[in-house]
C-alpha positions in Angstrom: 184.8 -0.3 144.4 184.1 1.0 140.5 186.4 3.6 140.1 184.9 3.7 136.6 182.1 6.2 136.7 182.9 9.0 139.8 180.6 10.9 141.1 180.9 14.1 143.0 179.9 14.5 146.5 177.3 17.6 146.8 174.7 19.4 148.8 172.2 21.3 147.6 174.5 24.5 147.6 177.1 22.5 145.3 174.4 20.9 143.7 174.3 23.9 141.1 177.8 23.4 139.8 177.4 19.7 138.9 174.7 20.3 136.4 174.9 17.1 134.0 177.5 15.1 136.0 177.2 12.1 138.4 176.8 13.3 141.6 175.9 11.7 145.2 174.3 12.9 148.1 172.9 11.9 151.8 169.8 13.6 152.6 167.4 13.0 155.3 163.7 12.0 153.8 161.3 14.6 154.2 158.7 13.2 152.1 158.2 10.8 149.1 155.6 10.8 146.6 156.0 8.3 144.0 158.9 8.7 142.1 159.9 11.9 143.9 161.5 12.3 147.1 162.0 15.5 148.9 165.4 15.7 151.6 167.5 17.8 153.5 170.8 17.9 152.4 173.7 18.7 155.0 173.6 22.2 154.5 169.9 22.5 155.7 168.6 23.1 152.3 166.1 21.0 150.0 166.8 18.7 147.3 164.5 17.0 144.9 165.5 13.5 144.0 163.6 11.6 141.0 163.7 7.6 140.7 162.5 4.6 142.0 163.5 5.0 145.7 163.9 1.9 147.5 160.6 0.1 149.3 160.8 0.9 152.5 162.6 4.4 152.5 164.7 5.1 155.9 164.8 8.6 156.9 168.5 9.3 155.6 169.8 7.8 152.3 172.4 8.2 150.0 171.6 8.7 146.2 174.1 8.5 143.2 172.7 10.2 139.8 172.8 13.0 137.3 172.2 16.3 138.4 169.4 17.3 136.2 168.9 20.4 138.0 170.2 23.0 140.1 167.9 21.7 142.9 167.5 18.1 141.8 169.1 14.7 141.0 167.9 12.1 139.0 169.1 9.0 141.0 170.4 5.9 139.8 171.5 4.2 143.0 170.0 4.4 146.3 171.1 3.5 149.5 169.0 3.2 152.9 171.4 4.6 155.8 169.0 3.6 158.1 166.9 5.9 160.8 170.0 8.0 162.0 172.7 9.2 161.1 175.9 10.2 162.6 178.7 12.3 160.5 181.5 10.4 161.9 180.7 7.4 159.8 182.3 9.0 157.1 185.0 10.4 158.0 189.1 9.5 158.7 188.8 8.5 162.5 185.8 9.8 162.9 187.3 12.6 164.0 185.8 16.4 163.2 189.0 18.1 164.7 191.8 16.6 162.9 193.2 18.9 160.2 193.2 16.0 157.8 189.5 16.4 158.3 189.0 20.0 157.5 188.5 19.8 154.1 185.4 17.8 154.6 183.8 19.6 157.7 181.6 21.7 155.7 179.7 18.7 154.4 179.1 17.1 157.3 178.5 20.9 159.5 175.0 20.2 160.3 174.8 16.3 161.3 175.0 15.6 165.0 175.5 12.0 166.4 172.8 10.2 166.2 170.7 11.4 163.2 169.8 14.8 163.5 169.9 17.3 160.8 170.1 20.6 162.9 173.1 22.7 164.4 
């Protein structure tokens, strides 16, 4: 792993405060038009991500880049997650009740197993 260059994880609400700084994010695909794709982020709101998005695009994908924007990200690396999704792939045990866990819950609070992006 290349601890060299960090990035950040965000959603669009965090998004904001990472202005200028390497960030990453999963969204699910909404639409993509070119160089521009359009995704939910886990907190149910939009995000703008600019790039050459991979060929084909899966509905959920993870993007690592410079937030350029309050609302956008200009990706560098982009990563298919496939056509669903399930929170518990990223987490300790894949466990949403352990305390060790609670730190993390409000990024993952609106995936359900498998691949949903609702509550």
């Amino acid at each position: 792993m290349d601890t060299s260059n960090p990035s950040v994880f965000v959603n669009a609400e965090l998004l904001r405060l990472y202005v200028g700084r390497r960030v990453r994010a999963v969204i699910q695909v909404l639409r993509s038009d070119g160089g521009v794709v359009t995704g939910k982020s886990t907190d149910e709101n939009q995000i703008i991500v600019k790039g050459s998005p991979p060929v084909p695009l899966s509905n959920f994908v993870e993007v690592i880049g410079i937030a350029d924007t309050e609302k956008s990200i200009r990706a560098e690396i982009w990563s298919n997650f496939g056509n669903t999704f399930a929170r518990n792939c990223f987490l300790p045990n894949g466990n949403m009740n352990r305390s060790d866990d609670d730190a993390l819950n409000h990024l993952f609070s609106f995936y359900t197993a498998p691949g949903n992006f609702s509550n």
